[in-house]
Structure formats: structure tokens, C-alpha cells
N, C-alpha and C positions, 0 to 999 in steps of 0.2 A: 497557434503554437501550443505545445504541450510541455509538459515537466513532468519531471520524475525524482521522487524522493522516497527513501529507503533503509534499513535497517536490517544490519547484518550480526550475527550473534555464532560466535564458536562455541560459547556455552550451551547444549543442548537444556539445562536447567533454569534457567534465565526466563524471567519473564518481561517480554517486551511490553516499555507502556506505550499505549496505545494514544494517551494525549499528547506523547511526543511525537508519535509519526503525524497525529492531527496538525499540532503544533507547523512541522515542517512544512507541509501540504498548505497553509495559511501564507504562509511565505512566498509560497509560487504562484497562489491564485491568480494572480495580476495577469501572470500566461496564459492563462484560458478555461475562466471558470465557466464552462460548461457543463461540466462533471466531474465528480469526484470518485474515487474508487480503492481499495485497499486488495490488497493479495499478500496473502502467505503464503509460503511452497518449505514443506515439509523437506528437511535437509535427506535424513536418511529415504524417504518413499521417493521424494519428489514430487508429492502431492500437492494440486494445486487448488488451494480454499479462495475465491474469489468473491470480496465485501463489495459492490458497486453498488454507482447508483443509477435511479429510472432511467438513465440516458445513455447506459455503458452495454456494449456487446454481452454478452455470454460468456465466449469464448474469450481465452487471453492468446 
């Protein structure tokens, strides 16, 4: 099983902490700690910054 947790921000100036979406991600491990991985996507471009790890696709 997998989980997904996340962080959304209208404030284009804001900086997301980063130990809270860890934080979140702790909480769901139980579901399927196999891998872990984080993604940004850029509001305006829509770019997509992908943090994974050894065990995660490339692609999203």
C-alpha cells in the first residue's frame, strides 16, 4: 500500500519546511516503507523537481 502526504502553499513567498512534510511522511511509513520520495512542482512553470530515493522511478 502507499500514502501520500503533501503541501500546498498560495503564497508564492513562503517557504515550505521541509521537516514538516518529513514530519508527515513518518506518520504513514507504517503503509509501505519501501521508499520514500518528495516532489515539488513549480505553481507558475509547472515544473516538476523530483527528491527520491534508490528505490523510486525517475519518472512521476
Amino acid at each position: 500500500m502507499c500514502g501520500i502526504s503533501g503541501i500546498y502553499s498560495f503564497d508564492s513567498q513562503k517557504v515550505i519546511d521541509i521537516s514538516l512534510l518529513k514530519a508527515m511522511n513518518a506518520l504513514i511509513e507504517h503503509r509501505g516503507p519501501d521508499d520514500e520520495g518528495f516532489c515539488l512542482i513549480e505553481k507558475n512553470s509547472h515544473k516538476i523537481l523530483p527528491f527520491s530515493g534508490d528505490g523510486s522511478k525517475e519518472d512521476i
